[in-house]
BADRENBA-967030 format. One record per residue: residue in three letters; residue number from 0; x, y, z of N, C-alpha, C, O in turn. Coordinates in Angstrom, 3 decimals. Atoms other than C-alpha are relative to their C-alpha. Example, Ala and Ser with C-alpha at 12.3 -4.5 7.8 and 13.67 -1.06 7.14 Angstrom:
# BADRENBA-967030
r->Ala, k->0, n.u->0.890, n.v->-1.190, n.w->0.000, ca.u->12.300, ca.v->-4.500, ca.w->7.800, c.u->0.900, c.v->1.200, c.w->0.000, o.u->1.936, o.v->1.181, o.w->0.665
r->Ser, k->1, n.u->-0.820, n.v->-1.190, n.w->-0.060, ca.u->13.670, ca.v->-1.060, ca.w->7.140, c.u->-0.770, c.v->1.090, c.w->0.730, o.u->-0.261, o.v->2.198, o.w->0.899
This chain:
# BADRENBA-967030
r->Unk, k->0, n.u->0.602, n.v->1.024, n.w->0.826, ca.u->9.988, ca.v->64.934, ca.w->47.968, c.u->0.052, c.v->0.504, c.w->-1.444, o.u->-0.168, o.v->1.641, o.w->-1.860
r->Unk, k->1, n.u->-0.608, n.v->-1.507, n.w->1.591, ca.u->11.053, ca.v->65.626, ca.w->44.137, c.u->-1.707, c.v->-0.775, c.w->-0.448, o.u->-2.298, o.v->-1.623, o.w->0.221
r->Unk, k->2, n.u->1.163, n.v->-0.174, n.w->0.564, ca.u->7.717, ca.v->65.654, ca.w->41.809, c.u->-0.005, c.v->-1.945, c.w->-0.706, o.u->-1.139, o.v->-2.243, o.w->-1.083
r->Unk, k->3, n.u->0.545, n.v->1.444, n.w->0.481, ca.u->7.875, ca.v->61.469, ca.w->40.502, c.u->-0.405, c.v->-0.706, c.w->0.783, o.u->-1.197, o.v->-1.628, o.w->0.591
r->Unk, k->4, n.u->0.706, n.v->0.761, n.w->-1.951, ca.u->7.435, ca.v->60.460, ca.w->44.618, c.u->-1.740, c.v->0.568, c.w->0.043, o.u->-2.747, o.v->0.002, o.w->0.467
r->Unk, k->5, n.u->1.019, n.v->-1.028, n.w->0.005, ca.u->4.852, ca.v->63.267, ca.w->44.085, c.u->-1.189, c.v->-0.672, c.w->-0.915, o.u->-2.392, o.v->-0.647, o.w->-0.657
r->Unk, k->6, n.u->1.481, n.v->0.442, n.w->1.071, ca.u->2.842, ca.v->61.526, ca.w->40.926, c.u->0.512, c.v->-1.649, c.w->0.487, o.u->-0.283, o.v->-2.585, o.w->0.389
r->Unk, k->7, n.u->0.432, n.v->2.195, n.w->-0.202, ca.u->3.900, ca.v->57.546, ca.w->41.977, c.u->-0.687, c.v->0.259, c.w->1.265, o.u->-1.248, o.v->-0.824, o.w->1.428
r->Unk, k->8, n.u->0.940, n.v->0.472, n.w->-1.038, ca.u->1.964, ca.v->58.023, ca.w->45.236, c.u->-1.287, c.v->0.806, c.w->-0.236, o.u->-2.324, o.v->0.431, o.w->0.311
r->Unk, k->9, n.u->1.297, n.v->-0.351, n.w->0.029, ca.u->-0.608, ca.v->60.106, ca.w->44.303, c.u->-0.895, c.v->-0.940, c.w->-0.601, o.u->-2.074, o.v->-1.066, o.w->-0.272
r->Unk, k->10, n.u->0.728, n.v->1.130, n.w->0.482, ca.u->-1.419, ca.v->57.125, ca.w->41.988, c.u->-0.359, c.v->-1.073, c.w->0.192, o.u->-1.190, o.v->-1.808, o.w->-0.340
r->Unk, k->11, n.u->-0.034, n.v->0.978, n.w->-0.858, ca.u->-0.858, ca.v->54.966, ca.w->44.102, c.u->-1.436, c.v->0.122, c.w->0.716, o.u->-2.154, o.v->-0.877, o.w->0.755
r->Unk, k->12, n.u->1.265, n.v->-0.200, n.w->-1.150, ca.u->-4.012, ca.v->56.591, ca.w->46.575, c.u->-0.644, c.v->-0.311, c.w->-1.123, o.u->-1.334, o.v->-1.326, o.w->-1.029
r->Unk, k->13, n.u->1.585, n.v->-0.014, n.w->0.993, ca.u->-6.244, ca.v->57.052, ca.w->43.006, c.u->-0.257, c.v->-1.592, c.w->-0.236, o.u->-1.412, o.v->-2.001, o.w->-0.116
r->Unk, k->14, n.u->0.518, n.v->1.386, n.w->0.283, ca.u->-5.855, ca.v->53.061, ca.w->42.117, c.u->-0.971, c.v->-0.525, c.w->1.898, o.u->-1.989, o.v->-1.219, o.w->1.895
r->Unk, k->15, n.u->0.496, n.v->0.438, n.w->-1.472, ca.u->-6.798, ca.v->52.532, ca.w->46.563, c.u->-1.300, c.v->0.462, c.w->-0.548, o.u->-2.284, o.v->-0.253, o.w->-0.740
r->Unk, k->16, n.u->1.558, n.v->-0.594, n.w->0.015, ca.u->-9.555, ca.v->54.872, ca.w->45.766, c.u->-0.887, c.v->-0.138, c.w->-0.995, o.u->-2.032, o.v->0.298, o.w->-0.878
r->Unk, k->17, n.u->1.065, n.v->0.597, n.w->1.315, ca.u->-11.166, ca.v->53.642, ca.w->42.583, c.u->-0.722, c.v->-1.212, c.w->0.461, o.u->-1.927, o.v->-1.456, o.w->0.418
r->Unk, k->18, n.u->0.834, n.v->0.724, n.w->-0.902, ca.u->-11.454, ca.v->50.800, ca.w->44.525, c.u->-0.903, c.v->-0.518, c.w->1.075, o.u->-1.528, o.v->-1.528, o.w->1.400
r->Unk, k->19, n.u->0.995, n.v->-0.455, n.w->-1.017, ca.u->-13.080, ca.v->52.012, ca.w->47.012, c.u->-1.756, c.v->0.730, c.w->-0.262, o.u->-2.824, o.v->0.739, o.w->0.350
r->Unk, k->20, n.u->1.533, n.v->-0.931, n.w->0.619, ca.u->-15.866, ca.v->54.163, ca.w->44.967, c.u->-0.391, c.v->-1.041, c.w->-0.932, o.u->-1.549, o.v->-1.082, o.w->-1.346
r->Unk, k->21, n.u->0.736, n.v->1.073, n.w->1.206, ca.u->-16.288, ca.v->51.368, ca.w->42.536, c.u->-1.707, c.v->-0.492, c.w->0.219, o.u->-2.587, o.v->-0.498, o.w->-0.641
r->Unk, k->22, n.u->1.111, n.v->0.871, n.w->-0.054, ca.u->-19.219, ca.v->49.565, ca.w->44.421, c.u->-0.818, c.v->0.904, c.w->0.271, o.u->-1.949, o.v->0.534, o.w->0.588
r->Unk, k->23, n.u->1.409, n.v->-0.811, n.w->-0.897, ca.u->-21.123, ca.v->52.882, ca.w->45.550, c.u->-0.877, c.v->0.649, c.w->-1.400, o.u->-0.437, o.v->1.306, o.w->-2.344
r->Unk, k->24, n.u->0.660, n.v->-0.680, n.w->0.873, ca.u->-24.091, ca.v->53.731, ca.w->43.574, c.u->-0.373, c.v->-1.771, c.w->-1.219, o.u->-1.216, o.v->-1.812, o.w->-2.115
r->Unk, k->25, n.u->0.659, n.v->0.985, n.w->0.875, ca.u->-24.374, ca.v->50.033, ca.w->41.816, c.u->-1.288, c.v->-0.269, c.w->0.015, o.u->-1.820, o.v->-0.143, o.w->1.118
r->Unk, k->26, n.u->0.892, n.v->0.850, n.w->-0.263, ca.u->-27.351, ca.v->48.521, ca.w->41.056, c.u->0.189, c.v->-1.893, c.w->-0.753, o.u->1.191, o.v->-2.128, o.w->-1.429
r->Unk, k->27, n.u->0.092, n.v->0.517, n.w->0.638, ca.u->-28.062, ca.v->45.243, ca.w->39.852, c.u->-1.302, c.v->-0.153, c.w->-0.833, o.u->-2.293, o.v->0.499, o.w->-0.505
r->Unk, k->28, n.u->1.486, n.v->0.159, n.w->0.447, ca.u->-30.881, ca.v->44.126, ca.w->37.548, c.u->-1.232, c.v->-0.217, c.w->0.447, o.u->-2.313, o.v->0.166, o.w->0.000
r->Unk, k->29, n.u->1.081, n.v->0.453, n.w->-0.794, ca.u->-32.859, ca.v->42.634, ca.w->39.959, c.u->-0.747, c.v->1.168, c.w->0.764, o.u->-1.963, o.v->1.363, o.w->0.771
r->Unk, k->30, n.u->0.083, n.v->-0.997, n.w->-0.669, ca.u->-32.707, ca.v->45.539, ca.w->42.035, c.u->-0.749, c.v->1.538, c.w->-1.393, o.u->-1.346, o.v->2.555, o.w->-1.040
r->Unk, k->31, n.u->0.277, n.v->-1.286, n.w->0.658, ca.u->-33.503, ca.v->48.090, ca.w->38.994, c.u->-1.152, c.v->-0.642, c.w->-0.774, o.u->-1.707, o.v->0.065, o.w->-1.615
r->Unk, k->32, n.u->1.057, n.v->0.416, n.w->1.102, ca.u->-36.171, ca.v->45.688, ca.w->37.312, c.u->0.064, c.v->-0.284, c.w->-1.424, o.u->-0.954, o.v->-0.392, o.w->-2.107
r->Unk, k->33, n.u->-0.215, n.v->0.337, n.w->1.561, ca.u->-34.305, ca.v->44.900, ca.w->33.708, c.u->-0.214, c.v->-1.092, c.w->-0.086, o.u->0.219, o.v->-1.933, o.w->0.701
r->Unk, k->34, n.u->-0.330, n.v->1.631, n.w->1.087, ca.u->-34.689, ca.v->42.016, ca.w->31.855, c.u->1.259, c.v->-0.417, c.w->-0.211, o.u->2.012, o.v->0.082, o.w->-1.047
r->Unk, k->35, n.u->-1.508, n.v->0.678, n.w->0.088, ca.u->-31.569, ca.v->39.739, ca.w->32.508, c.u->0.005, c.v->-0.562, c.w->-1.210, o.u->-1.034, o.v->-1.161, o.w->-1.490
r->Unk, k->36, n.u->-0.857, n.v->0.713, n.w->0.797, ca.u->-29.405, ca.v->38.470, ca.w->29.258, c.u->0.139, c.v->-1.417, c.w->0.067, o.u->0.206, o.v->-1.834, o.w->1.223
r->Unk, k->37, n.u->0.149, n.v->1.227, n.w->0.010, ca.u->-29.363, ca.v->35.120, ca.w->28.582, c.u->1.767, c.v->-0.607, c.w->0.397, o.u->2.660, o.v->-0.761, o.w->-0.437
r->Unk, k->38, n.u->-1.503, n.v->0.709, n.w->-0.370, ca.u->-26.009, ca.v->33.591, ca.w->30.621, c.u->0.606, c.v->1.274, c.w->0.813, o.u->1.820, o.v->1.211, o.w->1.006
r->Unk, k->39, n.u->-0.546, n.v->-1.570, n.w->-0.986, ca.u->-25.355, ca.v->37.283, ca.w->32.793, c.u->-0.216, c.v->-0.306, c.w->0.755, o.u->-1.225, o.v->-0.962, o.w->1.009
r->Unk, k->40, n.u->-0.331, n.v->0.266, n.w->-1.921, ca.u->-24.443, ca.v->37.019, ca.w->36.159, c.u->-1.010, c.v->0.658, c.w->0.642, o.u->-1.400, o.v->1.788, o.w->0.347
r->Unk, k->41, n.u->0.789, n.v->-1.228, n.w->-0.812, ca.u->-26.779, ca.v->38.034, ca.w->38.712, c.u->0.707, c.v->0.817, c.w->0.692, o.u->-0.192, o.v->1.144, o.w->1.467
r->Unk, k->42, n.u->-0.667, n.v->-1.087, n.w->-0.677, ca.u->-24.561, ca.v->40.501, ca.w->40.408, c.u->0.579, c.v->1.079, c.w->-1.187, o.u->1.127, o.v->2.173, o.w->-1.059
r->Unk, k->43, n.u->-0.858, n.v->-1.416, n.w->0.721, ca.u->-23.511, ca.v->42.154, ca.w->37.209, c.u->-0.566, c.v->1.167, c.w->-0.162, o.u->-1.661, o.v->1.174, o.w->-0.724
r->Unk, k->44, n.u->0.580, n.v->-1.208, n.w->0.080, ca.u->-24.135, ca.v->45.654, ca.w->37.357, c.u->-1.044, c.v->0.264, c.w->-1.344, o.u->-0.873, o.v->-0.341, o.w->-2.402
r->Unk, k->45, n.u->0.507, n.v->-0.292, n.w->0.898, ca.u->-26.953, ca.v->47.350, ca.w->35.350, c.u->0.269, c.v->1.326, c.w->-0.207, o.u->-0.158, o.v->1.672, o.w->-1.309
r->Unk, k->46, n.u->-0.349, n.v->-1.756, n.w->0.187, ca.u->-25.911, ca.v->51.138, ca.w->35.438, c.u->1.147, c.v->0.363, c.w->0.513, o.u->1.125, o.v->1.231, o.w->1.386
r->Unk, k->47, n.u->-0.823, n.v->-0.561, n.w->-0.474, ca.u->-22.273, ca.v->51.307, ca.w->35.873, c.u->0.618, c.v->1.049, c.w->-1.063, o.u->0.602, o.v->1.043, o.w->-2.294
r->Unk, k->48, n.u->-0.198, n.v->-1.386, n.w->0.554, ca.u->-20.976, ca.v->54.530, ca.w->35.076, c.u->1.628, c.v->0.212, c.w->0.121, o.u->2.102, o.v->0.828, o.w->1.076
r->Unk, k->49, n.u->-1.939, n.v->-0.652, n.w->-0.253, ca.u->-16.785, ca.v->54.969, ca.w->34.656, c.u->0.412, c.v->1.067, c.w->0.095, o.u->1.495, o.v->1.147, o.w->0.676
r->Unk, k->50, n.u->0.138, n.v->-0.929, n.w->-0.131, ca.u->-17.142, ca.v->58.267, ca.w->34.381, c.u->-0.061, c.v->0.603, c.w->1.507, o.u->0.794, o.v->1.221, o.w->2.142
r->Unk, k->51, n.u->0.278, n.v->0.138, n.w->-1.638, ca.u->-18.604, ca.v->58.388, ca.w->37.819, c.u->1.268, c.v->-0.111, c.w->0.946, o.u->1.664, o.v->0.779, o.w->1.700
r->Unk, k->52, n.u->-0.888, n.v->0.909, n.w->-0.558, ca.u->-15.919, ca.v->56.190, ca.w->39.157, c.u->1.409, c.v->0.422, c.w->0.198, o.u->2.179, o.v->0.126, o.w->1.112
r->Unk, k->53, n.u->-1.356, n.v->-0.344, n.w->0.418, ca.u->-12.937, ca.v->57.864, ca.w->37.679, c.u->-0.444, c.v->1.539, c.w->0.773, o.u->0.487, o.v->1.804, o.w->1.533
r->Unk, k->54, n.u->-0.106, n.v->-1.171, n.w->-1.005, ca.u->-14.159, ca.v->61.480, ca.w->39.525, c.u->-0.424, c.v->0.161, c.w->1.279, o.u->-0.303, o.v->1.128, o.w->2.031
r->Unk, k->55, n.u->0.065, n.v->-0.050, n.w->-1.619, ca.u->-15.275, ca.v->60.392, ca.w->42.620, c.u->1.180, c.v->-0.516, c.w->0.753, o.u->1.597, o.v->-0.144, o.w->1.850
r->Unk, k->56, n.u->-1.822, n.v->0.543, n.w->-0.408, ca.u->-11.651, ca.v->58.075, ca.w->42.706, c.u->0.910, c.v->0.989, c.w->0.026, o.u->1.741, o.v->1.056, o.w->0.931
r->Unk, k->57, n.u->-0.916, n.v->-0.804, n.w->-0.262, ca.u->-9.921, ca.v->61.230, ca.w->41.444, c.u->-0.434, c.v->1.459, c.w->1.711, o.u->0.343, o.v->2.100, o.w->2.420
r->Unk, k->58, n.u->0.253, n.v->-0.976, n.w->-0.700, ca.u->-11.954, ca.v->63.599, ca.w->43.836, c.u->0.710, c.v->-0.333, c.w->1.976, o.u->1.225, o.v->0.450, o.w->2.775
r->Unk, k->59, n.u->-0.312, n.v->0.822, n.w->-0.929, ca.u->-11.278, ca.v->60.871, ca.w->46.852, c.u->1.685, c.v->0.302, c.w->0.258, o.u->2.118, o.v->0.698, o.w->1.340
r->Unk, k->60, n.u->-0.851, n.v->0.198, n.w->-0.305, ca.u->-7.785, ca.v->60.679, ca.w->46.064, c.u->0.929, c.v->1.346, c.w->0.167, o.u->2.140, o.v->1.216, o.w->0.348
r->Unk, k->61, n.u->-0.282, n.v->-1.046, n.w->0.025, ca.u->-7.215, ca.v->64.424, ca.w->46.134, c.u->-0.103, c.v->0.188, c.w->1.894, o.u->0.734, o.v->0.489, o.w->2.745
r->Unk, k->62, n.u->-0.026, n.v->-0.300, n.w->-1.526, ca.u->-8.183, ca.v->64.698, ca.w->49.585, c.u->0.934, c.v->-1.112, c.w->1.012, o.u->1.302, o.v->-0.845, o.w->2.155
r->Unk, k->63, n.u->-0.584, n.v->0.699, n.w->-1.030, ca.u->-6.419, ca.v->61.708, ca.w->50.961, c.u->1.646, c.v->0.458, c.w->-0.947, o.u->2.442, o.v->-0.004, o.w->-0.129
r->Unk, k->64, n.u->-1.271, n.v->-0.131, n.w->-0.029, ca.u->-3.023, ca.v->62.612, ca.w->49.429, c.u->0.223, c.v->1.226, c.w->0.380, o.u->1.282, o.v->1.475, o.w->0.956
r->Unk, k->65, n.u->0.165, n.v->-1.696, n.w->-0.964, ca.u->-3.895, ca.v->66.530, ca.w->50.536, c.u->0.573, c.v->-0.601, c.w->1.208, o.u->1.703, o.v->-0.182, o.w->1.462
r->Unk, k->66, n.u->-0.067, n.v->0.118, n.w->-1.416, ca.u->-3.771, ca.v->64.867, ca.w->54.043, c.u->1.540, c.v->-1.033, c.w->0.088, o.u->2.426, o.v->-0.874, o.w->0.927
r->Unk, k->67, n.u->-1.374, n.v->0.651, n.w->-0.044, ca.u->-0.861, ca.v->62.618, ca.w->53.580, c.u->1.592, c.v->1.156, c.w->-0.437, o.u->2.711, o.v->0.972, o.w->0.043
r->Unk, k->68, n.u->-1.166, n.v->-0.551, n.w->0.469, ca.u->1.552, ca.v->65.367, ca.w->51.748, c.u->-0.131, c.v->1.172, c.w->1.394, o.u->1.013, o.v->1.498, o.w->1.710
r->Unk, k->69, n.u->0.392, n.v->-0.462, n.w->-0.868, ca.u->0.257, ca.v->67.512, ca.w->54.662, c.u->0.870, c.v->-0.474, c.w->1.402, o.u->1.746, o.v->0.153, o.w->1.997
r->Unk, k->70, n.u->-0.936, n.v->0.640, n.w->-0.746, ca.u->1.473, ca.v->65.028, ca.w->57.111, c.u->1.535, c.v->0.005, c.w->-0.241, o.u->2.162, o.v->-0.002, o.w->0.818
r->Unk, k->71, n.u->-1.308, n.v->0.277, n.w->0.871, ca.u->5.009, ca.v->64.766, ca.w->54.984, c.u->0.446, c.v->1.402, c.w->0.459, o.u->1.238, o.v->1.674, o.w->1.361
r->Unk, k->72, n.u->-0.947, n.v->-1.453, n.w->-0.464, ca.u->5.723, ca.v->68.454, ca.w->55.092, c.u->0.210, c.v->0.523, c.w->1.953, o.u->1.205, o.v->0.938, o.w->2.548
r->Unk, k->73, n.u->0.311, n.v->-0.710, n.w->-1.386, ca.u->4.145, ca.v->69.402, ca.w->58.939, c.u->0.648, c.v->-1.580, c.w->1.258, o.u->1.004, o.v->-1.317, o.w->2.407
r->Unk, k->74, n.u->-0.608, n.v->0.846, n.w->-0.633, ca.u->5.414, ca.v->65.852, ca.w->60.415, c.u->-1.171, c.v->-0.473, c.w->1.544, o.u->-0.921, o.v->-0.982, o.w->2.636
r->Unk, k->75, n.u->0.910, n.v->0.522, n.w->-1.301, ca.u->2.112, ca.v->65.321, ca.w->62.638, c.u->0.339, c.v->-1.420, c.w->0.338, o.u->0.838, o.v->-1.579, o.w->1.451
r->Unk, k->76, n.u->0.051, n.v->1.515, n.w->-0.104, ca.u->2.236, ca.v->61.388, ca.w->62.380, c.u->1.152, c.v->-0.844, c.w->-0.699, o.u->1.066, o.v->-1.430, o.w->-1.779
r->Unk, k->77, n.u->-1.068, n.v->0.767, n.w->0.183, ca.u->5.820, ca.v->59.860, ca.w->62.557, c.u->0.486, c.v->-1.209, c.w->0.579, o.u->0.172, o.v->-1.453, o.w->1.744
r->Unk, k->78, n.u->-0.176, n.v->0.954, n.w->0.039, ca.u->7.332, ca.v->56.758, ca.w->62.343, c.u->-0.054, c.v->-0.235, c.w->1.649, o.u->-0.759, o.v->-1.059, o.w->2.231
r->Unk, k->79, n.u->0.009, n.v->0.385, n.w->-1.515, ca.u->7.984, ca.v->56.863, ca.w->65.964, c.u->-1.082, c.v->-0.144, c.w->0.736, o.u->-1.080, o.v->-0.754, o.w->1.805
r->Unk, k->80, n.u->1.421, n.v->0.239, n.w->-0.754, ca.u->4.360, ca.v->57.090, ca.w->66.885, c.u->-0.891, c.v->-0.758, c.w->-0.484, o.u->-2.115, o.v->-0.732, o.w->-0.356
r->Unk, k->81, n.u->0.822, n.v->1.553, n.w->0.631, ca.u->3.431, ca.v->53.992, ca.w->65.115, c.u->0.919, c.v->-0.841, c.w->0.475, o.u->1.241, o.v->-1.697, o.w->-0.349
r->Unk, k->82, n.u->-0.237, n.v->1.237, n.w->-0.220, ca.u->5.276, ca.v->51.829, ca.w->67.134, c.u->-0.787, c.v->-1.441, c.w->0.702, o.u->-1.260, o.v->-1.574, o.w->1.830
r->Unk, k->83, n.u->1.740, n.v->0.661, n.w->-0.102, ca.u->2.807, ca.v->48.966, ca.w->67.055, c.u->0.638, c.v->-1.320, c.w->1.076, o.u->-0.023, o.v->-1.952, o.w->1.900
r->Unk, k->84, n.u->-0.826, n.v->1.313, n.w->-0.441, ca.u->5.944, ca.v->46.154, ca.w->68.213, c.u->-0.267, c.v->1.127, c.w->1.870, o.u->-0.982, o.v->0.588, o.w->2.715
r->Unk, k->85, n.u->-0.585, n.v->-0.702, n.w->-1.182, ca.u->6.581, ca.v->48.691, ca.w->71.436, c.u->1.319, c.v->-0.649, c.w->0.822, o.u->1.355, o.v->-1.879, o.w->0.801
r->Unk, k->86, n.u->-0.784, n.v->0.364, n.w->-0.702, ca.u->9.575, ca.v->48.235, ca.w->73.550, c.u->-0.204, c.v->0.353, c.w->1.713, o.u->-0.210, o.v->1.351, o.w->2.433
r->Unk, k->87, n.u->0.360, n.v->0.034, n.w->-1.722, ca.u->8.828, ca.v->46.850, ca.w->77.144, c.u->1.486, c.v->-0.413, c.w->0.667, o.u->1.721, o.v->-1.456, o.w->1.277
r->Unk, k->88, n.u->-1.169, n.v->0.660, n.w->-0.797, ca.u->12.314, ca.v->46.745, ca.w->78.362, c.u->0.269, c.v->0.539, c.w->1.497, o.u->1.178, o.v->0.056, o.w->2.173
């Protein structure tokens, strides 16, 4: 695998995994007791943190491409053992 397979999928997992850590740790206003804005959504967050978001996505996506480049070199989980169609002939 040369090193651009190496950074397009690792970025590939960090955008999966940003989206994944995004919603943990929200609150909304209601839930934290602020005084809502005049025309603000009730679901819009009151304490989101990007900071947060961006090292629990990068910390996330460290371990799931660990386990995927892992798989790649050692060959535990290959194509052949995902055959989901199977052949009943």
């Amino acid at each position: 695998m040369n090193l651009f397979a190496i950074f397009a999928i690792y970025f590939l997992f960090w955008v999966m995994s940003a989206f994944f850590v995004l919603p943990i740790g929200i609150k909304t206003p209601n839930e934290t007791g602020e005084k809502m804005v005049e025309g603000q959504a009730d679901s819009a967050p009151s304490n989101f943190s990007p900071l947060k978001v961006v090292i629990r996505a990068t910390l996330l996506s460290l371990v799931l491409f660990g386990l995927y480049y892992a798989n790649y070199v050692n060959g535990w989980i290959t194509t052949d053992d995902l055959d989901i169609v199977g052949d009943h002939r």
